[in-house]
BAKOLZA-804120 format. One record per residue: residue in three letters; z, x, y of N, C-alpha, C, O in turn. Coordinates in steps of 0.001 Angstrom, whole numbers, padded with zeros to 6 digits, always signed. Atoms other than C-alpha are relative to their C-alpha. Layout:
N
ALAZXYZXYZXYZXY
...
END
This chain:
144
UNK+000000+000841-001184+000000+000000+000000+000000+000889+001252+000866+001760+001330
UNK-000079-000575-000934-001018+001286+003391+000822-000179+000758+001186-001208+000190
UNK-000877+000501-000414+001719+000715+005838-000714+000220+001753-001429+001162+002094
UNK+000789-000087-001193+000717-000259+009765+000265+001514+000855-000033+001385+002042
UNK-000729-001018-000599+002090+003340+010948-001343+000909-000219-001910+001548+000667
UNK+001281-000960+000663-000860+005139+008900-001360-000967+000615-001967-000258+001418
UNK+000850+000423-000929-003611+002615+010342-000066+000108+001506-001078+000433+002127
UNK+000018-000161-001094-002317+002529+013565+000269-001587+000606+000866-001541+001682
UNK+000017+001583-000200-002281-001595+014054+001195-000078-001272+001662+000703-002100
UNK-000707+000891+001325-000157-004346+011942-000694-001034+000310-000446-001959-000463
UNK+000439+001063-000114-002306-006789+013421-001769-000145+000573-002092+000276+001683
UNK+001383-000114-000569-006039-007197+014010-000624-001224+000546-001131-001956-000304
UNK+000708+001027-000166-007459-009908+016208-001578-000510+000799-001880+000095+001827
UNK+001067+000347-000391-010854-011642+016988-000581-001145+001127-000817-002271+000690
UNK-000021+000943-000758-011608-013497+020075-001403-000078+000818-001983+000850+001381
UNK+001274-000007-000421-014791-015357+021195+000048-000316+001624+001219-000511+001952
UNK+000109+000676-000530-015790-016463+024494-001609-000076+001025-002400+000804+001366
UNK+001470+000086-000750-018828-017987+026485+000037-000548+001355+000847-001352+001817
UNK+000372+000191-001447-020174-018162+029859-000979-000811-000174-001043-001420-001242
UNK+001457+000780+000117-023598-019949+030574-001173+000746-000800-002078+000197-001428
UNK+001195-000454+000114-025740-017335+029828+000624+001646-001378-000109+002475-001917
UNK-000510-001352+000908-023311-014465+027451+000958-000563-001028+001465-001675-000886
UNK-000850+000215+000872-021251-014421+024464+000697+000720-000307+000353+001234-001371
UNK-001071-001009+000396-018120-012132+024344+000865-000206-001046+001790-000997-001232
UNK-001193-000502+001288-016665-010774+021234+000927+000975+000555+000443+002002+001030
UNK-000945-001200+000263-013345-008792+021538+000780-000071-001132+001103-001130-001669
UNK-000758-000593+001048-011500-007187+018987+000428+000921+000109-000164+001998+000177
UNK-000533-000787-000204-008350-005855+019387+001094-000005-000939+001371-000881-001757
UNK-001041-000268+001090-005481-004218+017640+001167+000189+000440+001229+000839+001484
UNK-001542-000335-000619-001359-004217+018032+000686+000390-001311+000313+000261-002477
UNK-000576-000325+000482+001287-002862+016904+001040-001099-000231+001183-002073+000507
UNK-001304+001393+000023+004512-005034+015280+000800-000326+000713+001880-000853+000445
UNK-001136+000129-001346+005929-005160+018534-001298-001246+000836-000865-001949+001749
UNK+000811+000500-000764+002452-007035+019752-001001+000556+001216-001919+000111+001905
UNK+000439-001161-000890+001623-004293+021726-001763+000551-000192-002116+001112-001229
UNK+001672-000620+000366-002446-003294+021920+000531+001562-000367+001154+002273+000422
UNK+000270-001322+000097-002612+000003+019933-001086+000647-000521-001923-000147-000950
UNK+001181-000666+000154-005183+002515+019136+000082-000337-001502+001223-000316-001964
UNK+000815+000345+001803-006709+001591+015163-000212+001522+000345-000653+001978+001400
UNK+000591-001500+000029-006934+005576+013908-001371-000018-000728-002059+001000-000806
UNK+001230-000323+000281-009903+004698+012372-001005-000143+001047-001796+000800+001060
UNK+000831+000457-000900-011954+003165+015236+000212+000775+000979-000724+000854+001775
UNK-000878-000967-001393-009934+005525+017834-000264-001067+001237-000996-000456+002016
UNK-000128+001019-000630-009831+002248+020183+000873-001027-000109+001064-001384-001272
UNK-000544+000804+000483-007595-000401+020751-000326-001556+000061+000322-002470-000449
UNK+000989+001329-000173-010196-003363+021811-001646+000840+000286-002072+001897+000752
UNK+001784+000279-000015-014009-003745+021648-000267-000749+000620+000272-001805+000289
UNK+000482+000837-000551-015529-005425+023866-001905-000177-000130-002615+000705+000351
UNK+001285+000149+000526-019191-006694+022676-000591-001333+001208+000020-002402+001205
UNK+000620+001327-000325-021431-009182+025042-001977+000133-000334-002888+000961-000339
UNK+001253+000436+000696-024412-010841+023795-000411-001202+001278+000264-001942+001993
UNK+001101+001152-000711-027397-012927+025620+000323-001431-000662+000092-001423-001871
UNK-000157+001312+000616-026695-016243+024574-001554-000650-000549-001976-000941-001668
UNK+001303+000301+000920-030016-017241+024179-000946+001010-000707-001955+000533-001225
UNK+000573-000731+001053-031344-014259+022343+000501+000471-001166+000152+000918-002259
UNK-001316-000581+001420-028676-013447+020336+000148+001483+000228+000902+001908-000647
UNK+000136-001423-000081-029116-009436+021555+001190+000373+000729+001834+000124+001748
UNK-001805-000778-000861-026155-007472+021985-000495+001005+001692-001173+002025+001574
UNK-000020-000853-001059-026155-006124+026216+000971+000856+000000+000501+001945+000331
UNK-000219-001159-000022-023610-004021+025994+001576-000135-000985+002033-001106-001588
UNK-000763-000028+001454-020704-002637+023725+001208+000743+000903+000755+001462+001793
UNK-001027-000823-000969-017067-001127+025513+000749-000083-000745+000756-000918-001650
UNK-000673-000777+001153-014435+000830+023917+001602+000091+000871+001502+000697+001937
UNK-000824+000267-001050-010693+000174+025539+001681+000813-000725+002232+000354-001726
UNK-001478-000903+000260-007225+002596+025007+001128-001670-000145+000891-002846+000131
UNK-001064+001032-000350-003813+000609+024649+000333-000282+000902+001027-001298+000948
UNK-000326+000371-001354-003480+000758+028258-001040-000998+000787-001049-001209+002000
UNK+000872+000823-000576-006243-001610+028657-001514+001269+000737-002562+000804+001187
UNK+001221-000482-000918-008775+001200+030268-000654+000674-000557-000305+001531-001368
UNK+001010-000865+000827-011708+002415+029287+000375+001413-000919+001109+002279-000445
UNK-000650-001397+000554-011317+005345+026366-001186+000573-000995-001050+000067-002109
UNK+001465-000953+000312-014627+007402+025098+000611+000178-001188+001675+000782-001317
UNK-000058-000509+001163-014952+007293+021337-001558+000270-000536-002532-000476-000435
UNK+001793-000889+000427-018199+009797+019762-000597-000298+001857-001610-000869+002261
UNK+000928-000856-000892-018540+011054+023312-000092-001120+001119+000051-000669+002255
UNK+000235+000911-000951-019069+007706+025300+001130-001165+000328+001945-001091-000591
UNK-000920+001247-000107-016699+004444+026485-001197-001418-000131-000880-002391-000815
UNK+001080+000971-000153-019999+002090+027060-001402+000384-000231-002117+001339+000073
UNK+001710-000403+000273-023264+001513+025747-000955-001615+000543-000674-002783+000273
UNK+000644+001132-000699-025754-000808+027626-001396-000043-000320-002184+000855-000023
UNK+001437-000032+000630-028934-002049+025967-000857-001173+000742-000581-002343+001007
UNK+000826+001101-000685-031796-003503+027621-001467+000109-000753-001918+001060-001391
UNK+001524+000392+000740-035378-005060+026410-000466-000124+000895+000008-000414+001993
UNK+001013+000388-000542-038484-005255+027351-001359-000649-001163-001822+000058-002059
UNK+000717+000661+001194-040823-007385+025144-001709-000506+000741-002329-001560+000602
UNK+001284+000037-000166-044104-006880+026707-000833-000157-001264-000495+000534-002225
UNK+000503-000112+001523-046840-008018+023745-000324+001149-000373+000019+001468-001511
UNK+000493-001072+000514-048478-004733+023757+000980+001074-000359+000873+001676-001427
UNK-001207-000690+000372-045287-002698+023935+001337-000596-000085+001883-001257+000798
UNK-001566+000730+000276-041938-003739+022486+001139+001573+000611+000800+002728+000355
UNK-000752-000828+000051-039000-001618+023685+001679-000263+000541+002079-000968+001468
UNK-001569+000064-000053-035106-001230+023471+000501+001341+000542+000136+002395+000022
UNK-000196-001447-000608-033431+001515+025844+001922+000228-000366+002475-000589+000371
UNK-001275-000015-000085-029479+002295+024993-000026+001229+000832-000826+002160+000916
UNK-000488-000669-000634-027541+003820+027234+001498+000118+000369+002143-000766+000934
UNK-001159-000291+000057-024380+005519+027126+000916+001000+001464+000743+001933+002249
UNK-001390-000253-001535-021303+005973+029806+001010+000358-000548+001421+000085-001676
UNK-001434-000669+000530-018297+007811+029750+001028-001045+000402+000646-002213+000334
UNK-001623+000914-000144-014332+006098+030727-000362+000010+001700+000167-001006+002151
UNK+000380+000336-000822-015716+006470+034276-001395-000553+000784-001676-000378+001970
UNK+001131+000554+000206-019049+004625+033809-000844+000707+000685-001374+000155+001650
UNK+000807-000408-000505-021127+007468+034609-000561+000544-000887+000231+001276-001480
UNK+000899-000524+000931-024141+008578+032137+000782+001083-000434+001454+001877+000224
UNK-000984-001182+001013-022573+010751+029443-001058+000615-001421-002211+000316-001108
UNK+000587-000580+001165-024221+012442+025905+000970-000607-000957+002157-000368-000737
UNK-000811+000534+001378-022674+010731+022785+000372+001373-000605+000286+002440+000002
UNK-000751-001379+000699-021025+013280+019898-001505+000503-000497-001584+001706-000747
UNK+001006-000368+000992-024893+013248+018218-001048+000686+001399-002273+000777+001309
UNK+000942-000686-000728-026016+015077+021671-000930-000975+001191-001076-000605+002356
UNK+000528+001020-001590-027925+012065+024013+000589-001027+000454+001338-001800-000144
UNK-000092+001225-001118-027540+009804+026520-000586-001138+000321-000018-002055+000913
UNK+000632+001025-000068-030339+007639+026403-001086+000284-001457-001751+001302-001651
UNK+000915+000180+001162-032272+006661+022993-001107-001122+000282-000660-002255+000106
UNK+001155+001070+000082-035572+004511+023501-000967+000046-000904-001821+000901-001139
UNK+000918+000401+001353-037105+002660+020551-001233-000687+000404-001119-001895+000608
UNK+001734+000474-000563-041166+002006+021665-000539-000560-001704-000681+000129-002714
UNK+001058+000616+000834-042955-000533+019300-001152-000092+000475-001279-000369+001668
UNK+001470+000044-000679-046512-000493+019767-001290-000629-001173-002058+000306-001400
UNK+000283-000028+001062-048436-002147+016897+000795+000120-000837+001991-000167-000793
UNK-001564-000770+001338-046965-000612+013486+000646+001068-000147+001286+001500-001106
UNK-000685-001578-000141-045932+002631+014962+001405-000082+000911+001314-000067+002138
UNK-000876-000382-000970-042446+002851+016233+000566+001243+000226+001074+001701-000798
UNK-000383-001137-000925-041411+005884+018281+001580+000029+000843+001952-000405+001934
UNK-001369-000318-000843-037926+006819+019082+000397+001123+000899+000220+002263+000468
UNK+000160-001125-001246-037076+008876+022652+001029+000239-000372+001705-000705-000781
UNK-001364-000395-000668-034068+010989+022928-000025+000317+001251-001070+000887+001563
UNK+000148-000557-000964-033273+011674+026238+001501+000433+000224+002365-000318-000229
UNK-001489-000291-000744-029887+013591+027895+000459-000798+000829-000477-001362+001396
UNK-000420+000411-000961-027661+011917+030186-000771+000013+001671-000978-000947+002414
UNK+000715+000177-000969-029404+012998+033006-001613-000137+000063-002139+000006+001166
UNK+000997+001036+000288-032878+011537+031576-000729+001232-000481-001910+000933-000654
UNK+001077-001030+000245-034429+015165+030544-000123-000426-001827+000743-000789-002624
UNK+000276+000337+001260-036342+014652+027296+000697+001011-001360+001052+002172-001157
UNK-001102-001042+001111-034473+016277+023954-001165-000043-001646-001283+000732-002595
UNK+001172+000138+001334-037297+015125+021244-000155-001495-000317+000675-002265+000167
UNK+000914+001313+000583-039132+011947+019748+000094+000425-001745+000282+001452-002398
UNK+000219+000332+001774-039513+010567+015950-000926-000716+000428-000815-001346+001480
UNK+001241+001292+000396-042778+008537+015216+000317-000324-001523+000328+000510-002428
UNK+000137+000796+001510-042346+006083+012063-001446-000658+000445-002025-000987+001480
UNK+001450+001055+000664-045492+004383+010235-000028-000720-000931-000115-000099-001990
UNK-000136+000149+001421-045344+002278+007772-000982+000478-001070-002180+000734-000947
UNK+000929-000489+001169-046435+003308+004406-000268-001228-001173+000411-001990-001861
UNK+001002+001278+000874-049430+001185+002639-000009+000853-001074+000119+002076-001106
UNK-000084-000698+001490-049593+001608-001157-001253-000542-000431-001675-000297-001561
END
């Protein structure tokens, strides 16, 4: 039996709520006192997730200490994703912020990842925090 001392929580909870146009998930963790504490696995003690309501697409994702304030886990505190769904090009841009919401590099090295659909070729950008390019992947699918 794990005991809440070695997780870090005794209690884990899930809470929805909606605006007109977003859908916020948080999920946070306390200690047996009720207290928000850091989960040692997640190294956070709330998530904060909001979603488009009518697309269902997650905008952005935030990462929160027991003191309620922003707390950078793998390098960032916030990640903010935006579309563009032009027919000819499809594309998704994330972008990651530190505990003082200013462009940061995650632990895997970038700052901004953009996924380009174009047809059946998608193309993934890395870019650094401050937008300099770091390398590309091209996928294709494979016909048999």
């Amino acid at each position: 039996l794990i005991s809440p001392s070695q997780l870090g929580y005794a209690r884990v909870e899930t809470k929805e709520k909606n605006t007109d146009d977003k859908r916020i998930k948080i999920i946070s963790y306390f200690d047996a006192k009720g207290q928000l504490s850091v989960c040692k696995s997640t190294k956070y003690a709330k998530r904060e997730t909001i979603y488009d309501k009518g697309t269902g697409r997650k905008l952005s994702e935030s990462t929160f200490g027991a003191d309620g304030s922003p707390i950078e886990v793998d390098g960032y505190a916030k990640v903010e994703y935006k579309y563009n769904e032009k027919p000819e090009s499809r594309s998704e841009t994330c972008t990651y912020y530190n505990k003082d919401l200013k462009p940061a590099n995650n632990t895997d090295g970038y700052g901004i990842m953009v996924t380009r659909s174009e047809g059946n070729e998608k193309t993934v950008y890395f870019y650094d925090s401050k937008g300099r390019t770091l390398k590309s992947i091209s996928h294709k699918p494979v016909t048999l």
